[in-house]
N, C-alpha and C positions, 0 to 999 in steps of 0.2 A: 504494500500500500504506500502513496504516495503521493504529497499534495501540492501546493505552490503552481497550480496552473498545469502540473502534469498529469498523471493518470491515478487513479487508482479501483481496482477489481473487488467486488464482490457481491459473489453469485454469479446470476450471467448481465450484471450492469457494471459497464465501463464509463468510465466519465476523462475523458480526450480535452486537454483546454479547454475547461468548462463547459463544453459538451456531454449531451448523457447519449451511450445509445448498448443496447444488445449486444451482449457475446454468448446465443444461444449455443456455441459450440464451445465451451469454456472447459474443461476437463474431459475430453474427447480427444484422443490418439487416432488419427487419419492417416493410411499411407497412400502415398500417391505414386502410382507406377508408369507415367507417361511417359515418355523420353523428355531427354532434361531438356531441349530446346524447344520443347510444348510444353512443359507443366508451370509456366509461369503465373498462368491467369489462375487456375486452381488452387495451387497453392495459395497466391495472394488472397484470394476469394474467402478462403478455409480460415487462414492466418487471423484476416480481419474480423470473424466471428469467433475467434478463441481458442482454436482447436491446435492440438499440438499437431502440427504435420512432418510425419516421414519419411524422406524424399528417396524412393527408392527406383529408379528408371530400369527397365527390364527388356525396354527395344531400344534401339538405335535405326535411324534410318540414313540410307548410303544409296548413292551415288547406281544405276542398275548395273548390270556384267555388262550387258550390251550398249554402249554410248550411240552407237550408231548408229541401232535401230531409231532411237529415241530423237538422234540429232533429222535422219529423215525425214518422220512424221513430225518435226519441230516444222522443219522445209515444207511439208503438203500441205502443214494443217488448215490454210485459205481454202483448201477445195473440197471442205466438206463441210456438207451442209450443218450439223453438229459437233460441235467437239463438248465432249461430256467428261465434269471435274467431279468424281468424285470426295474429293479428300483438299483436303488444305495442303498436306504435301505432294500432291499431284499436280498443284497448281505450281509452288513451290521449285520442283525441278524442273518442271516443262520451262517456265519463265527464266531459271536461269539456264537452261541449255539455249533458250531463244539469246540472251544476253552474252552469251561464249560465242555464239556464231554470229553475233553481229546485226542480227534479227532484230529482238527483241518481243516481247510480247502478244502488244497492240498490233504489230504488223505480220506477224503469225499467225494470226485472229484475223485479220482482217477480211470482210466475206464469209466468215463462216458466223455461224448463230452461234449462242456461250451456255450452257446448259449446269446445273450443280448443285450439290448437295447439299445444304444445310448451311447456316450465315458465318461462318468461321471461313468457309469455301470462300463465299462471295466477298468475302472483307478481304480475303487474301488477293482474288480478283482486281477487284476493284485497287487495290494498293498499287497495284502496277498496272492500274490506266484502261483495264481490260471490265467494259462494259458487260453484265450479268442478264440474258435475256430470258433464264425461265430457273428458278429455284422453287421447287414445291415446299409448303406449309411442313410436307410430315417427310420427317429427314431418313427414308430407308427405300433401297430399290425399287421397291414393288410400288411406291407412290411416285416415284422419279419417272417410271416405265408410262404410269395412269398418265402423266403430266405429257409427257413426251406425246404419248399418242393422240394426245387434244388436243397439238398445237399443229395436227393436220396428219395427212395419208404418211403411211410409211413406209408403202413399197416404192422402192427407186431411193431412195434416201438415204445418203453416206454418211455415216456416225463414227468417229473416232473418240477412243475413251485413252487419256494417258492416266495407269494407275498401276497398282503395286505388282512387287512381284509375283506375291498369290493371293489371290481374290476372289469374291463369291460368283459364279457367273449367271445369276440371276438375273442383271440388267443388259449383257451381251447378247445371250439367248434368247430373254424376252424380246429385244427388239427383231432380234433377226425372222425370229416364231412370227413375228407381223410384216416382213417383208422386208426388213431397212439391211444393208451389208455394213457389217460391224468389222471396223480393224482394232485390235486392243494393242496398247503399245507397253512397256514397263517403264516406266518414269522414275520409280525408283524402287529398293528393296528394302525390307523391313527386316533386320538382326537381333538374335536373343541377346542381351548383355549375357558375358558366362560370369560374372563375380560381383563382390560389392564389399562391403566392409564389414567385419566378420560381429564388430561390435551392435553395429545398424542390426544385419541379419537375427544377432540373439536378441535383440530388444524387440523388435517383430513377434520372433516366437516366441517372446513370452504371453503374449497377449493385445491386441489393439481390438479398438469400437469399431472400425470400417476399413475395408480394402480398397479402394475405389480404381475401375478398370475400364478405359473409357473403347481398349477393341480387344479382339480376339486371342492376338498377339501379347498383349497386354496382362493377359491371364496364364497363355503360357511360360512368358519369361519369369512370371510373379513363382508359379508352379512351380518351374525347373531348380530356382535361384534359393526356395526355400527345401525343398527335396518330397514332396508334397503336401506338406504340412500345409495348416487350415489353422493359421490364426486370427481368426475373426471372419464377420461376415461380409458379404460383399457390396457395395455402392457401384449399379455397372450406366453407361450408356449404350442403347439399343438392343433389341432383341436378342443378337446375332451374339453378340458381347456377354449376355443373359446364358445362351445357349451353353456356348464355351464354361463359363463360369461354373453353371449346373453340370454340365458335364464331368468336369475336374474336383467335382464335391464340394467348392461353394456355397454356401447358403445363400441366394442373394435376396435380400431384404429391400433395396434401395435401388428402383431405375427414375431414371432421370427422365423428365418429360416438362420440357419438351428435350430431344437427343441431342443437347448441347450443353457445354462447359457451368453459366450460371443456371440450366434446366436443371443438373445434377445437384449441383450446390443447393438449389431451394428443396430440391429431392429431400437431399441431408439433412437439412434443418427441419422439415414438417416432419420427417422420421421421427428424432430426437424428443421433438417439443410434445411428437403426438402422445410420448409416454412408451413405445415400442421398447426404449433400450431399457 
């Protein structure tokens, strides 16, 4: 406790420069498994409501095997009538292989329509100049595909997806099932961390309130990194995430809705406050 215009804690009211506000996540252990060049905003998010968070990164994402495929369809991408982003880091490498060749983005893009997943997608878009012309409401393929199909016929219609190295093919398939020629490129690949800090690890297994696992990937590095152990219950984004999770013996108690960063976070906190834990 501590006062003079500074802070001081208790319960879950902070008081910030004579400011009062909530720290419903105030004695709560959260780890967070993103890769460390994504988990900025979650954490901060976590932090700000109280919660002690564990930074433990379990993918790394790199550069694809094949540069050249990727530098190609960087080259074509004007002459399709689609190019579809799933992912923030899809958008990510495309943009800078577009910036190594001398391209650049916007002019990559250009003539083709911008299609994408969920507003983390489109903020990354938009950051480098690249106009967003159709992101559905509900952030998972099968509502991407509904979207797609509405915005006219889709047979004769050339769709390029730049996306990871292994992915669900739910949105390739389904287009093609209606008629559209799908090229999929790998834009980048996603890597298990093999290690971490042996102290972090046992403080983990002793116990924590939430896992939170925002993909797939995300559950298996958590998985491998602890040896399968289940310390705590899971906080996931989307289904597919959900799936993984249960699959691996998970509990997962906590999806995030809407399937994004503060969707997850308000997740956490009605969890907590609702009396769950």
């Amino acid at each position: 406790m501590e006062y003079g215009g500074l802070y001081f804690v208790m319960g879950t009211i902070e008081v910030v420069d004579g400011l009062i506000k909530t720290v419903p996540l105030a004695d709560r252990s959260i780890v967070v498994t993103r890769a460390e060049a994504q988990a900025t905003e979650l954490v901060e998010a976590l932090e700000d409501l109280g919660a002690e968070v564990l930074r433990l990164p379990t993918i790394r994402t790199v550069p694809p095997l094949d540069t050249e495929s990727l530098e190609r369809a960087v080259r074509s991408a004007s002459g399709y009538d689609w190019v579809v982003f799933t992912s923030a880091n899809g958008v990510e490498f495309f943009s800078r292989t577009a910036d190594e060749i001398e391209l650049g983005a916007v002019r990559a893009l250009e003539g083709s329509r911008v299609c994408c997943v969920g507003p983390a997608t489109a903020q990354v878009l938009e950051g480098v100049g690249v106009n967003v012309d159709l992101s559905p409401d509900v952030h998972y393929a099968e509502a991407l595909l509904e979207s797609l199909s509405s915005e006219g016929p889709l047979p004769g219609r050339r769709f390029l997806i730049p996306t990871a190295a292994k992915t669900q093919p739910i949105l390739p398939e389904g287009l093609r099932a209606l008629g559209a020629t799908v090229d999929i490129v790998v834009a980048y690949q996603t890597i298990l961390v093999k290690g971490a800090d042996p102290a972090l690890l046992e403080r983990i297994r002793s116990g924590v309130d939430l896992i939170t696992f925002t993909s797939p990937s995300t559950v298996q590095g958590f998985h491998a990194l602890l040896g399968g152990k289940h310390p705590g219950r899971a906080a996931v984004i989307g289904p597919v995430t959900a799936v993984m999770a249960r699959d691996l013996g998970y509990p997962v108690t906590v999806e995030a809705c809407p399937f994004t960063v503060p969707g997850l976070v308000d997740s956490i906190v009605e969890y907590f406050q609702g009396g769950s834990a």
